[in-house]
gemmi code that builds the backbone of each chain (N, CA, C; Angstrom):
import gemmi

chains = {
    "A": [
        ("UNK", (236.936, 39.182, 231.757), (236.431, 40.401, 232.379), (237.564, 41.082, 233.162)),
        ("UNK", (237.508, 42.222, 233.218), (238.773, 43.095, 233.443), (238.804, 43.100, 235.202)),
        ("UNK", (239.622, 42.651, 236.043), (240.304, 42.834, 237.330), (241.568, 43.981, 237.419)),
        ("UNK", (240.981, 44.847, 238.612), (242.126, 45.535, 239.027), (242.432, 45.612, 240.609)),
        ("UNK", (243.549, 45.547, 240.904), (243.525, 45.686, 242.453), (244.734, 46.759, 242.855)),
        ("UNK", (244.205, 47.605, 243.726), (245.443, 48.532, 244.391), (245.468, 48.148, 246.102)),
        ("UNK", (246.922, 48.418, 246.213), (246.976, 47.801, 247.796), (247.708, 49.445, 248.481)),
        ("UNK", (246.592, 49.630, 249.506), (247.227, 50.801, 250.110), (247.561, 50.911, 251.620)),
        ("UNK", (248.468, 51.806, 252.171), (248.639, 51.771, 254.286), (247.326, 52.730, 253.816)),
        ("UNK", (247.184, 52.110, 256.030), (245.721, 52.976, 256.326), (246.177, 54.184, 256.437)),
        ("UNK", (246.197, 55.007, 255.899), (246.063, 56.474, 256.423), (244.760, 57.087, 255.415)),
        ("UNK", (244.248, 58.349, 255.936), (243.312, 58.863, 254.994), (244.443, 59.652, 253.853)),
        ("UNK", (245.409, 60.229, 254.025), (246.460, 60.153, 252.917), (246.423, 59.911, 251.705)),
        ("UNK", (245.802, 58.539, 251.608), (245.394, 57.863, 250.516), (243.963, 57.781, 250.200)),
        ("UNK", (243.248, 58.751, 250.027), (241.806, 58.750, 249.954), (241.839, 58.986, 248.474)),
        ("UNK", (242.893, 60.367, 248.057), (242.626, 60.749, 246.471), (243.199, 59.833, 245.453)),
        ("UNK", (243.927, 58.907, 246.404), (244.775, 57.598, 245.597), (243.383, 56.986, 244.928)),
        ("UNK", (242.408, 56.717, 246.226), (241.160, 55.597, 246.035), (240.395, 55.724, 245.246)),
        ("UNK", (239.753, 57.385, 245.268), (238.983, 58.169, 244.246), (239.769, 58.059, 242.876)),
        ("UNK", (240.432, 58.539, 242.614), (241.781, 58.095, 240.769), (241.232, 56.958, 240.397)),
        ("UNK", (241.667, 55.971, 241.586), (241.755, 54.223, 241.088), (240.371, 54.047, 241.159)),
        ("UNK", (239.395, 54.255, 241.118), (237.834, 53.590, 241.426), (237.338, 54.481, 239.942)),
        ("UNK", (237.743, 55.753, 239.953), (237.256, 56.618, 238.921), (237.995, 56.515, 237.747)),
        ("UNK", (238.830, 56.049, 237.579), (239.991, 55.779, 236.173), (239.292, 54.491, 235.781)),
        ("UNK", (239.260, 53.211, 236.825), (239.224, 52.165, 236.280), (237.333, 52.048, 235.461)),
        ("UNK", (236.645, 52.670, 236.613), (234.803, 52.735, 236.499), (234.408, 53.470, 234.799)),
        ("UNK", (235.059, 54.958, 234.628), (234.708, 55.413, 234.034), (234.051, 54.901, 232.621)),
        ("UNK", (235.016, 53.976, 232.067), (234.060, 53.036, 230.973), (232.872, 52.764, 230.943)),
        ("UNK", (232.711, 52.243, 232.366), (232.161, 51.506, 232.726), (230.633, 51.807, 232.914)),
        ("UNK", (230.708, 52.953, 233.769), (229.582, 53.703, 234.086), (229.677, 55.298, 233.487)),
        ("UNK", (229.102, 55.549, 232.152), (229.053, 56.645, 231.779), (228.533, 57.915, 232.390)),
        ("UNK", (227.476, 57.607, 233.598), (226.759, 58.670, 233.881), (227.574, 59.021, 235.498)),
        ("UNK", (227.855, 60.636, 235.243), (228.780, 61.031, 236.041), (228.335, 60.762, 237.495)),
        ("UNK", (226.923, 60.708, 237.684), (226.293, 60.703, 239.031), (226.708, 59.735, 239.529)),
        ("UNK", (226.247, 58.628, 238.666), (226.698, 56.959, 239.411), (227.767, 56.707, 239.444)),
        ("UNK", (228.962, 57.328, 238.564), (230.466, 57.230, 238.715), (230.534, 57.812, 240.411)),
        ("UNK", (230.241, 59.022, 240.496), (230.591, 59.589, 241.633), (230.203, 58.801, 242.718)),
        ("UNK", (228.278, 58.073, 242.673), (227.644, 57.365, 243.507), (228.618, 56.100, 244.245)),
        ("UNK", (229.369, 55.376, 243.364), (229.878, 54.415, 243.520), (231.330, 55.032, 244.045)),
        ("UNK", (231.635, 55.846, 243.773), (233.375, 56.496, 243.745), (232.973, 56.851, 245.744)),
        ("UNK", (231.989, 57.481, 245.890), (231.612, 57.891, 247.644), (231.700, 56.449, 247.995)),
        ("UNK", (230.748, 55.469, 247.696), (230.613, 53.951, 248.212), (232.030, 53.497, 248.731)),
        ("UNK", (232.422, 53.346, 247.414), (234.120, 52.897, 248.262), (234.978, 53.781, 248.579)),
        ("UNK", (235.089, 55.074, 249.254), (235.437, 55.676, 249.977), (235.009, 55.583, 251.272)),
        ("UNK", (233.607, 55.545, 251.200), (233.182, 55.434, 252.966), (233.728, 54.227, 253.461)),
        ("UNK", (233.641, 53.324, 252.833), (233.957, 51.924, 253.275), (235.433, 52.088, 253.420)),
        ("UNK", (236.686, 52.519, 252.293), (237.476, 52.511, 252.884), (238.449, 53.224, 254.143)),
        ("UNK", (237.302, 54.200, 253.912), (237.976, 55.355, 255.573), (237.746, 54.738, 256.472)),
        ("UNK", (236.240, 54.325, 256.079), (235.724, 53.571, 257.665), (236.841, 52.366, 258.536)),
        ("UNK", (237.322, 51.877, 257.287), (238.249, 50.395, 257.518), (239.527, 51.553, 258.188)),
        ("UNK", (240.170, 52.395, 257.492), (241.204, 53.384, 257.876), (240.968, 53.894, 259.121)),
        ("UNK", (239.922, 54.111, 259.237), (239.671, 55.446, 260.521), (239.785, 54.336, 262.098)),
        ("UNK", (238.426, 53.427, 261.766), (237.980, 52.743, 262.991), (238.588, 51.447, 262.909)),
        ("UNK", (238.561, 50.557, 262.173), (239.373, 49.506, 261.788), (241.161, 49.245, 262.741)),
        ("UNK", (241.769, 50.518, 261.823), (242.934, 50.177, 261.888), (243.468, 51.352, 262.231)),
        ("UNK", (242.645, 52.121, 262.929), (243.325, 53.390, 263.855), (244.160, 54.192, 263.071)),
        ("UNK", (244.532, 54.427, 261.644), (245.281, 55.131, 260.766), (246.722, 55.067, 260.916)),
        ("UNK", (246.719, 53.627, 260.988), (248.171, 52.931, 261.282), (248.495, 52.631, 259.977)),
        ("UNK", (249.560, 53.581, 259.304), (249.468, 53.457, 257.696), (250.412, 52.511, 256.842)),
        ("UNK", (251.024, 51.367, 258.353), (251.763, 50.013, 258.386), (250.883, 48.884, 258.084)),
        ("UNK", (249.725, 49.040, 258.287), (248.311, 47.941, 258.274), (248.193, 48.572, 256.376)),
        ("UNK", (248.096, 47.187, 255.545), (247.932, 47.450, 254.567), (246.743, 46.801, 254.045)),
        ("UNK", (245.877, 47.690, 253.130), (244.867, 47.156, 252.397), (244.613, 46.648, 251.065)),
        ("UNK", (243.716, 45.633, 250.718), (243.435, 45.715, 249.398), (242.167, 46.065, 248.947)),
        ("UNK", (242.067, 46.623, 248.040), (240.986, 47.372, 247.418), (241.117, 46.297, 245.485)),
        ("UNK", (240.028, 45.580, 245.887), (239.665, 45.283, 244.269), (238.679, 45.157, 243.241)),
        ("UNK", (238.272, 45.740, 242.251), (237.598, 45.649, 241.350), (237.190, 44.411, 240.407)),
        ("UNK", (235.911, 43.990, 240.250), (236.032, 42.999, 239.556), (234.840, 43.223, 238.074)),
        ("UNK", (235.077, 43.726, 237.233), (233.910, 44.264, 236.448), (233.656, 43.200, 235.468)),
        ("UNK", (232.396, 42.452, 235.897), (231.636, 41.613, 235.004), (230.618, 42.379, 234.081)),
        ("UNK", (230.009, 41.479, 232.927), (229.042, 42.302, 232.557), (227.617, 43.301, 232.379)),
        ("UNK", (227.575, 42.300, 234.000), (226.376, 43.209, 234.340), (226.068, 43.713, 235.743)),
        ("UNK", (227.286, 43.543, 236.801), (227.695, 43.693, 237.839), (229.208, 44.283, 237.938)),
        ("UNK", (229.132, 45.262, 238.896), (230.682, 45.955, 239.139), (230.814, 44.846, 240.677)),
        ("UNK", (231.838, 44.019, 241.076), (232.111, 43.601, 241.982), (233.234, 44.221, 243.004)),
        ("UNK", (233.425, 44.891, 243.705), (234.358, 45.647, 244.555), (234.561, 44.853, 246.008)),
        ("UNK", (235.656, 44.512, 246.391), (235.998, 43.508, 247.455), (237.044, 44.583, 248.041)),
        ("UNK", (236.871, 44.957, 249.304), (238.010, 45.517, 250.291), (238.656, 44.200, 250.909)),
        ("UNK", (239.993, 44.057, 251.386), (240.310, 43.076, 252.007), (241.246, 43.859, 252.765)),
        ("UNK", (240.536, 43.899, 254.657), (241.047, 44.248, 255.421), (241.770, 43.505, 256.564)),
        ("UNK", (243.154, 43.700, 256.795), (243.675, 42.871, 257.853), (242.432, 42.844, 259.258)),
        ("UNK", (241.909, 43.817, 259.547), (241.609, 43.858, 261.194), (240.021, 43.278, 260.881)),
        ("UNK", (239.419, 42.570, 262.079), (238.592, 41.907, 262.303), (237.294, 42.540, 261.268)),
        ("UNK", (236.262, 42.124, 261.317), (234.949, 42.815, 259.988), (234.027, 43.181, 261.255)),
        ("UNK", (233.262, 44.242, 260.527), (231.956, 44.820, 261.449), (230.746, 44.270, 260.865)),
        ("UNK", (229.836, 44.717, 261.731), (228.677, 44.439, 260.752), (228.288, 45.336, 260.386)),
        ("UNK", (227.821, 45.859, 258.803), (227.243, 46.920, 258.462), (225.863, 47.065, 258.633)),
        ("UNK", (225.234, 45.872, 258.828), (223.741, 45.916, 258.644), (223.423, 46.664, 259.703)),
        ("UNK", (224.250, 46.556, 260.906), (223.841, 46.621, 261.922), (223.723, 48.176, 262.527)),
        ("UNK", (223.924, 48.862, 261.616), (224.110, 50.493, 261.795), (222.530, 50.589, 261.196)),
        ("UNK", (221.771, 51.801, 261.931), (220.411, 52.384, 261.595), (220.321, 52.301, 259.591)),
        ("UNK", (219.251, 52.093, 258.798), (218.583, 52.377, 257.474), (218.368, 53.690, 257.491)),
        ("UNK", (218.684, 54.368, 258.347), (218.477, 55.953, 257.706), (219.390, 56.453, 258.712)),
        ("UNK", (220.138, 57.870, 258.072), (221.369, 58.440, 258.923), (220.133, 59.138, 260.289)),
        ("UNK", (221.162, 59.330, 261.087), (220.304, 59.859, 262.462), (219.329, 61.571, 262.382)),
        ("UNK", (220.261, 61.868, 261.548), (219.849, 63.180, 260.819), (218.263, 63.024, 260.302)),
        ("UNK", (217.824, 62.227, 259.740), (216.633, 61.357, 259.091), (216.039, 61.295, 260.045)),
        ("UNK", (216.300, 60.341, 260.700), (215.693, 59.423, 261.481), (215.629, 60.109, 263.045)),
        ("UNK", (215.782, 60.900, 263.630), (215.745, 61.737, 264.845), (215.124, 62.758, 264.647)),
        ("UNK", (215.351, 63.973, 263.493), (215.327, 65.382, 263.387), (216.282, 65.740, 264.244)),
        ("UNK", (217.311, 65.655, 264.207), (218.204, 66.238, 264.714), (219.457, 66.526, 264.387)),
        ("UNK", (220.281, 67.384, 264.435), (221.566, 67.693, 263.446), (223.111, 66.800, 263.864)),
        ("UNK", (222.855, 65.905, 264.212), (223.963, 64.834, 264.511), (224.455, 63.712, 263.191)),
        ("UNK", (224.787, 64.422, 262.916), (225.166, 63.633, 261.453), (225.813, 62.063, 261.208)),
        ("UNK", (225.608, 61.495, 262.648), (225.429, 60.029, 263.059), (225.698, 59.024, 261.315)),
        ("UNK", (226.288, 57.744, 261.141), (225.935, 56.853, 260.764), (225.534, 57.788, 258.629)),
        ("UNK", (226.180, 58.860, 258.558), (225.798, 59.134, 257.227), (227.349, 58.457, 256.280)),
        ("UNK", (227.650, 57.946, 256.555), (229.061, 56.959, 255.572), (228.137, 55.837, 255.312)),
        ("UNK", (227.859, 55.298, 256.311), (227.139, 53.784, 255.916), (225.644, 53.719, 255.291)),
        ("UNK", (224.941, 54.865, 255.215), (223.921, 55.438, 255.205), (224.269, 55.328, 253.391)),
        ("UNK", (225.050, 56.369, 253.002), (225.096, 56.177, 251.451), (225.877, 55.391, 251.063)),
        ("UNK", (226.650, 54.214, 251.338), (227.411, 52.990, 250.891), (225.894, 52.675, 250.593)),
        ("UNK", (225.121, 51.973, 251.633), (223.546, 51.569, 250.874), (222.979, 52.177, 250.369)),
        ("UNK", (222.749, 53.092, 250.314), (222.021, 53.833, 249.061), (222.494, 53.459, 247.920)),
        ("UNK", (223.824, 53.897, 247.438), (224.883, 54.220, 246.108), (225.577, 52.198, 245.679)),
        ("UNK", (225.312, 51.457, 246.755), (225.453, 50.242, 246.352), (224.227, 49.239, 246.104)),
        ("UNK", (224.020, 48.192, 245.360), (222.913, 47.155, 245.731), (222.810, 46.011, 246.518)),
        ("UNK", (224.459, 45.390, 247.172), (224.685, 45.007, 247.659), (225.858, 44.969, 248.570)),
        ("UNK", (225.769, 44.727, 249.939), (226.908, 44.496, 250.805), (226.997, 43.597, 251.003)),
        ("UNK", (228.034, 42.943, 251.664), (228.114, 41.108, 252.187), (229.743, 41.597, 253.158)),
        ("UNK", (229.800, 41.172, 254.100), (231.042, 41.085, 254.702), (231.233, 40.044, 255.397)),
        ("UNK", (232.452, 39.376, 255.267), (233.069, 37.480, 255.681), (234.402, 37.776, 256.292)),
        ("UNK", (234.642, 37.098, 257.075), (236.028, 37.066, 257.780), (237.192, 36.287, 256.642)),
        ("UNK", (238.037, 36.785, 256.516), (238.892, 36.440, 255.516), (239.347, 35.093, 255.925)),
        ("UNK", (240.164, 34.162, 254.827), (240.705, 32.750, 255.464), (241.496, 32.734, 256.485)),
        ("UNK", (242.461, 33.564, 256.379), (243.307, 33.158, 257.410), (243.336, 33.946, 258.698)),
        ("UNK", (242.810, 35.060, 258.356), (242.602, 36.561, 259.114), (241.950, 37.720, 258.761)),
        ("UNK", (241.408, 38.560, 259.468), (240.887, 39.849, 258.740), (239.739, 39.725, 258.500)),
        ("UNK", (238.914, 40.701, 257.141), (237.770, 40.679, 256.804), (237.784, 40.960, 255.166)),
        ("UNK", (237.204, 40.198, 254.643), (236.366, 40.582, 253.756), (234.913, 41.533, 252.872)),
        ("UNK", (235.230, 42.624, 252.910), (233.958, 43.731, 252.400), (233.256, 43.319, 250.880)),
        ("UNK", (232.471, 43.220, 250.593), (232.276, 42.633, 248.907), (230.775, 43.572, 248.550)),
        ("UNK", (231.102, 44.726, 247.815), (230.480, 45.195, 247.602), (230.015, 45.051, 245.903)),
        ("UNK", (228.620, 45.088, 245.670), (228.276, 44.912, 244.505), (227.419, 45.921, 243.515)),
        ("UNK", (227.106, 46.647, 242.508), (226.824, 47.621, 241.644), (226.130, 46.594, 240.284)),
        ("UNK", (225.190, 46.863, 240.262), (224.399, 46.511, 238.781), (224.914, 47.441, 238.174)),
        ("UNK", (224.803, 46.827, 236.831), (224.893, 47.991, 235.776), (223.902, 47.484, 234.964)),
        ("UNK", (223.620, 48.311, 233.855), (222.628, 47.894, 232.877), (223.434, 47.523, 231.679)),
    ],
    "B": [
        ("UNK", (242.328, 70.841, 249.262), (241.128, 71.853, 249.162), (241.404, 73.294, 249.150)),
        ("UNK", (241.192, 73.513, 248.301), (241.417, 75.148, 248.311), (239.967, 76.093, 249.277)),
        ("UNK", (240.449, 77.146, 249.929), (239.282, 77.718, 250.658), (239.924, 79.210, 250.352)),
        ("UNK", (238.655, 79.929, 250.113), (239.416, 81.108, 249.660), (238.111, 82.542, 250.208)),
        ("UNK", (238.668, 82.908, 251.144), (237.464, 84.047, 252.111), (237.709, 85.461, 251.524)),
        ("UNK", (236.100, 85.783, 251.458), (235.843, 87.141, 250.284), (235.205, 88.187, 251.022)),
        ("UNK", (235.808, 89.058, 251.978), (234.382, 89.792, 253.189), (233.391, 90.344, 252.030)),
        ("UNK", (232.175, 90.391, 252.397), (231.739, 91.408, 251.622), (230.717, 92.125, 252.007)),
        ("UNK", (229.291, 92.774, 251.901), (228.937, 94.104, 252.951), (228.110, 93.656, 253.601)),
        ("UNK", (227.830, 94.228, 254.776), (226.885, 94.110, 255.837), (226.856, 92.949, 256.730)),
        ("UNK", (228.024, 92.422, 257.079), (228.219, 90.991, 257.224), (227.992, 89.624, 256.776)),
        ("UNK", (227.699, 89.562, 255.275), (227.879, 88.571, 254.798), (229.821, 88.325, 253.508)),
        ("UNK", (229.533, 87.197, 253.884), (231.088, 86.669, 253.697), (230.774, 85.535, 252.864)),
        ("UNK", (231.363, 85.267, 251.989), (231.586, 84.422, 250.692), (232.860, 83.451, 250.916)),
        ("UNK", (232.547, 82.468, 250.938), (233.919, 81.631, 250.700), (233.531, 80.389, 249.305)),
        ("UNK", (234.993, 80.703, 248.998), (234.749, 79.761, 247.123), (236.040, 78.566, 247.703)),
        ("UNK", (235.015, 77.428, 247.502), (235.779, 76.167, 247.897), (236.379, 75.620, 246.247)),
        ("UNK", (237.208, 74.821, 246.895), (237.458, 74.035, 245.301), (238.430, 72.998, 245.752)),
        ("UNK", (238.254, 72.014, 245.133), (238.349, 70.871, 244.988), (237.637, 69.496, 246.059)),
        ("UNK", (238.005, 68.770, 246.652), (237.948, 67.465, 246.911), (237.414, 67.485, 248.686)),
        ("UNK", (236.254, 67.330, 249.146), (235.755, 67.664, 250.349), (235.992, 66.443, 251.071)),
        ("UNK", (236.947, 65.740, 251.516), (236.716, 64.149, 252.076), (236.604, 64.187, 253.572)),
        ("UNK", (237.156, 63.296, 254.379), (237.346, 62.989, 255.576), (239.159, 63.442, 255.868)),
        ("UNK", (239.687, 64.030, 255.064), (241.122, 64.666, 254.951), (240.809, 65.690, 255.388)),
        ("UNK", (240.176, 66.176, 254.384), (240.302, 68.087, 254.322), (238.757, 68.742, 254.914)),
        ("UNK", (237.910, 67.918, 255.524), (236.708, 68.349, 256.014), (237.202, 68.923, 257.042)),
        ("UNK", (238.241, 68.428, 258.282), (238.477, 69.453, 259.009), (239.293, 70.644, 258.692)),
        ("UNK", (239.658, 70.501, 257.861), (240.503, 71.725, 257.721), (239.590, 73.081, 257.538)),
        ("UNK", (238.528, 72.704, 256.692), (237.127, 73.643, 256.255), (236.826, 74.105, 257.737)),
        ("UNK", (236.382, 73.048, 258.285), (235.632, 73.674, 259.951), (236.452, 74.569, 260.117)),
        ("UNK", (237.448, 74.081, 260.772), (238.662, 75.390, 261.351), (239.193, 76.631, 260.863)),
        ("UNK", (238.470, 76.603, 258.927), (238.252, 77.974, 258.873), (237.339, 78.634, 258.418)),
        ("UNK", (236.212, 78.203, 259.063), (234.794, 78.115, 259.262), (234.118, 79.278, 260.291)),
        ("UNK", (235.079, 78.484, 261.309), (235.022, 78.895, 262.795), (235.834, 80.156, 263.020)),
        ("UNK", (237.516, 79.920, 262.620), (238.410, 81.154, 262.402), (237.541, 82.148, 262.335)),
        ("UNK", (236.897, 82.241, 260.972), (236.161, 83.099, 260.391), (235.084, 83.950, 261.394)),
        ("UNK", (234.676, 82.881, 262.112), (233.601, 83.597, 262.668), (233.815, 83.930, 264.142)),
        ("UNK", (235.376, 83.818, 264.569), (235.360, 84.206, 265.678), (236.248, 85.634, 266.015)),
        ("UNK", (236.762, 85.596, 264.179), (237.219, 87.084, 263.867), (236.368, 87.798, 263.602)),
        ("UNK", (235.250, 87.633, 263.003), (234.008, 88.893, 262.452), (233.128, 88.337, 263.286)),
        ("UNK", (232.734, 89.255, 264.556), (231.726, 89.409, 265.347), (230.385, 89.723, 264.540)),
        ("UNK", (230.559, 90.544, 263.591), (229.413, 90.806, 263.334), (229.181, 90.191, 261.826)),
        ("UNK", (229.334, 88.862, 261.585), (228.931, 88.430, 260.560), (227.688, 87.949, 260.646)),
        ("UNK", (226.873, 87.841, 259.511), (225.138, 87.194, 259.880), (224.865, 86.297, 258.941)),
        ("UNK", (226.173, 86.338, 257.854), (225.475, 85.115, 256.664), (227.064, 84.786, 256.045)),
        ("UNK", (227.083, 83.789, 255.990), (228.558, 83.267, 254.789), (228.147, 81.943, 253.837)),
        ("UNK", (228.226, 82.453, 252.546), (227.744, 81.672, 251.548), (228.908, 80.666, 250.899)),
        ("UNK", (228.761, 79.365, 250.767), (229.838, 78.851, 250.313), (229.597, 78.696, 248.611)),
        ("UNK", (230.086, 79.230, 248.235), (230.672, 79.499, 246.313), (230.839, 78.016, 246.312)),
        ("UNK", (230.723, 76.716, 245.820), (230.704, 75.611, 245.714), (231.485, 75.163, 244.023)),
        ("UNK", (231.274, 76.024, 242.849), (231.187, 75.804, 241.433), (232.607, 74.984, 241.263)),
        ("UNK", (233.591, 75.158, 242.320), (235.178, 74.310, 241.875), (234.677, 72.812, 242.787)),
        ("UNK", (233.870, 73.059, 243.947), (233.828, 71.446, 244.823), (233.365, 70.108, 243.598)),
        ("UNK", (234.450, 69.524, 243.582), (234.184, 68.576, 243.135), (233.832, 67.167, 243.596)),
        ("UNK", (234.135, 67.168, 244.867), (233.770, 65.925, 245.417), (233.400, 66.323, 247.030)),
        ("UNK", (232.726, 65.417, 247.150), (231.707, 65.701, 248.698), (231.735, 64.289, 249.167)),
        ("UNK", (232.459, 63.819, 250.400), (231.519, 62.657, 250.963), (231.220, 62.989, 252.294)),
        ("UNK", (230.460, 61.558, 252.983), (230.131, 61.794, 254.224), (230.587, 62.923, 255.505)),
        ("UNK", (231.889, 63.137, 255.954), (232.786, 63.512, 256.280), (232.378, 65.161, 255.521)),
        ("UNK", (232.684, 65.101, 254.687), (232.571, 66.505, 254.636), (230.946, 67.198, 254.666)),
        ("UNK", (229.740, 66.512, 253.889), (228.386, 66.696, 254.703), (228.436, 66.827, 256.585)),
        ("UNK", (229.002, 66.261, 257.123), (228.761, 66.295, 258.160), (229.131, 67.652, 259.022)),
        ("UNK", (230.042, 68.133, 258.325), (231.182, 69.021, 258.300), (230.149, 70.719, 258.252)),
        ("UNK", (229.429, 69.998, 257.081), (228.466, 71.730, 256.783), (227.522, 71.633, 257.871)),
        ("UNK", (227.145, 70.376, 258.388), (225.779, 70.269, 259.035), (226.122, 70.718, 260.637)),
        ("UNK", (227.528, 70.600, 260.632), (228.070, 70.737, 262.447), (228.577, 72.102, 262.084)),
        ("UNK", (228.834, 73.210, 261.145), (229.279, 74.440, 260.915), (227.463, 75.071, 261.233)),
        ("UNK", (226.055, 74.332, 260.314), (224.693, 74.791, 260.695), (224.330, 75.271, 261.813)),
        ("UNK", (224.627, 73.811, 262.384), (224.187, 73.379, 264.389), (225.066, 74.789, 264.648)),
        ("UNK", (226.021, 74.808, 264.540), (227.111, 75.582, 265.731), (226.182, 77.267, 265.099)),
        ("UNK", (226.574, 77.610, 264.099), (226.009, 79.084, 263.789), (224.874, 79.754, 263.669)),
        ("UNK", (223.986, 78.799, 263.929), (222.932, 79.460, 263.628), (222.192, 80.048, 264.858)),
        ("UNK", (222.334, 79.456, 266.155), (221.999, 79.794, 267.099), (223.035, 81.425, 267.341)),
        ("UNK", (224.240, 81.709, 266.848), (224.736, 82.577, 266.677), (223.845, 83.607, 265.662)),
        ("UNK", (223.180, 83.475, 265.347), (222.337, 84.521, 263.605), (222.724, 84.659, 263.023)),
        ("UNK", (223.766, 83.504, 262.717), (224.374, 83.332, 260.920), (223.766, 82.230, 260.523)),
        ("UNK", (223.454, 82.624, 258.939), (222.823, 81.557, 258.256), (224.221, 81.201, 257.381)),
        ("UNK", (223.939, 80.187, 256.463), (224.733, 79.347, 256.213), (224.403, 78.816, 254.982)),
        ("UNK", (224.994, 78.920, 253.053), (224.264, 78.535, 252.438), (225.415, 78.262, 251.497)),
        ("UNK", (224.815, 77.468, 250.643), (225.374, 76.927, 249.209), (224.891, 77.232, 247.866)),
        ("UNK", (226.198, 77.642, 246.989), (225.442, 78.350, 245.985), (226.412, 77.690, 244.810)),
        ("UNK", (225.692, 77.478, 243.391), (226.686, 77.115, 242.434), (227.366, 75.452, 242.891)),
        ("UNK", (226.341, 74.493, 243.371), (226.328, 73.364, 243.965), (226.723, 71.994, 242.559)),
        ("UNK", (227.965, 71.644, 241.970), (227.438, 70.561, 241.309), (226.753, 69.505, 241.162)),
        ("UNK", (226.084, 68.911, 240.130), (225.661, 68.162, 240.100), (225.511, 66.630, 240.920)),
        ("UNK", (226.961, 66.217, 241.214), (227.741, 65.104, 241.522), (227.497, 65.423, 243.396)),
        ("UNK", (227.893, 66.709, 243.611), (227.910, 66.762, 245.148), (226.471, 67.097, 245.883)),
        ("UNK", (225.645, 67.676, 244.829), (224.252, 68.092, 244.948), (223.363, 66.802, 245.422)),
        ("UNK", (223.995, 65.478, 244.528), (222.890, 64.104, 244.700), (223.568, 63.921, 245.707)),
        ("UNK", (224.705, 63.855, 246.400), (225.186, 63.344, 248.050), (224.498, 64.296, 249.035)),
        ("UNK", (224.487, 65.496, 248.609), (223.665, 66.284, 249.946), (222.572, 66.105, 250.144)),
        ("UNK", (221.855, 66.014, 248.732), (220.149, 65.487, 248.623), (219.554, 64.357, 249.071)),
        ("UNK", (220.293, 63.176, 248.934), (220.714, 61.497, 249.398), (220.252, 61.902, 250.981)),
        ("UNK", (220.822, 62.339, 251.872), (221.446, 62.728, 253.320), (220.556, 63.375, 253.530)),
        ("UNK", (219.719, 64.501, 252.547), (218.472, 64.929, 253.204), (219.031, 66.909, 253.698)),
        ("UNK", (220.507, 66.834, 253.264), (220.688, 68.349, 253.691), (219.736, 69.407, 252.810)),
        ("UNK", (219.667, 69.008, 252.006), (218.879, 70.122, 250.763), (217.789, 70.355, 251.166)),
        ("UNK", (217.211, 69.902, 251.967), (215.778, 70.207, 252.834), (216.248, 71.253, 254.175)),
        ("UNK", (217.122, 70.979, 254.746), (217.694, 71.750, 255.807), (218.646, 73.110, 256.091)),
        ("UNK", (219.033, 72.978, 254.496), (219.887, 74.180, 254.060), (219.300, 74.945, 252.720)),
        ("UNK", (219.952, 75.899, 252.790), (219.762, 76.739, 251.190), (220.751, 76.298, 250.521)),
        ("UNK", (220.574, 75.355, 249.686), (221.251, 74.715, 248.783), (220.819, 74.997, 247.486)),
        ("UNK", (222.070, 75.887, 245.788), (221.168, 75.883, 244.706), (222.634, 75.239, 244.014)),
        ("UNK", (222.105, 74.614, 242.770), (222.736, 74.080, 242.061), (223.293, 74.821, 241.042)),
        ("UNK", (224.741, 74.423, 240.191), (225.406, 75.162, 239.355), (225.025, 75.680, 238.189)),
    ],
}
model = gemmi.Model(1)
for chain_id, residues in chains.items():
    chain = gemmi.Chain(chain_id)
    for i, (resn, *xyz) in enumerate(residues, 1):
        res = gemmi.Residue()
        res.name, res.seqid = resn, gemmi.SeqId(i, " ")
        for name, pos in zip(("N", "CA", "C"), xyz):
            atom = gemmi.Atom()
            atom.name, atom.element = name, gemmi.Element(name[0])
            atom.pos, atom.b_iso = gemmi.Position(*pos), 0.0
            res.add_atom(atom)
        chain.add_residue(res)
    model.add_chain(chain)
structure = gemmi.Structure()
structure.add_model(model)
structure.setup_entities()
């Protein structure tokens, strides 16, 4: 089964790097442009989020971003030097939703769950964090 | 991101976006969002031409929704027209398409 991995510095700089590499490698994969895109936002939010708040856009802090496409699961693993958050732990609906109010609060993590079926995040072996995001396919 | 401002009569104003809306270039949009509207006093509506946006994430939703908040209490409305497909299911996801005039391409 086909593995790819790109290693990038945090800066947002590298956002259209992420989108190429997620959308070059997926496209086979997932024919329908929506869910290409669905999944292409997924690991973008996740990786700004790691860029932005993570690692302060210190574009010396380097990441890995990897793909693991089995046959009936897309497996996507971020591997970030700086400590892991919890994602669960952010509101099930953006604040926008969930308030009535125009604070656009918590909408990155908001569609990572939507556009993914699974999250899992682990502290890496020696340091850092582990993101492991997962995609059914049919 | 390309942003490209069109006056046109009675104070409504057209801007045709194109390309890639992220957490890069979302501010850049605000700031000439705002430009815009702090040069034409008397604007009341600016429609964003959408048909080149090809990509939308969080960051940049948030971006239209804090350009909403800020203008509308001003009496400019604020709308999307010629919306793709791809950026249409992220705004819809988020729930903007209920809150804005949003039409698809």
């Amino acid at each position: 089964m086909p593995k790819y991995a790109l290693h990038f510095g945090a800066t947002l700089e590298n956002l259209p790097l992420i989108r190429y590499f997620v959308q070059q490698r997926l496209k086979p994969h997932l024919p329908d442009s929506i869910q290409l895109n669905q999944v292409t936002v997924a690991v973008e939010e996740l990786c700004s989020n790691s860029i932005l708040h993570a690692n302060k856009e210190d574009p010396t802090r380097q990441l890995r971003l990897q793909l693991h496409i089995q046959k009936k699961a897309i497996h996507i693993y971020l591997h970030d030097p700086a400590p892991p958050y919890d994602i669960h732990s952010y509101p099930s609906e953006p604040q926008l939703l969930r308030k009535g109010t125009l604070r656009p609060g918590g909408f990155g993590i908001y569609l990572m769950r939507k556009f993914i079926d699974r999250i899992h995040v682990r502290r890496g072996k020696r340091d850092g964090s582990i993101y492991h995001m997962v995609k059914e396919i049919s | 991101m390309q942003v490209e401002v069109q006056p046109g009569m009675n104070g409504h104003f057209t801007v045709k976006l194109s390309g890639e809306l992220d957490a890069l270039t979302a501010p850049r949009l605000y700031e000439k969002l705002t430009q815009l509207v702090q040069q034409n006093p008397g604007i009341q509506k600016i429609t964003l031409h959408c048909s080149g946006l090809t990509y939308l994430s969080s960051a940049g939703a948030g971006i239209l929704l804090m350009s909403m908040d800020n203008f509308t209490p001003k009496g400019i409305s604020l709308e999307l027209t010629q919306v793709q497909p791809e950026v249409y299911n992220v705004l819809d996801m988020l729930g903007l398409t209920k809150l804005m005039t949003i039409t698809h391409a």
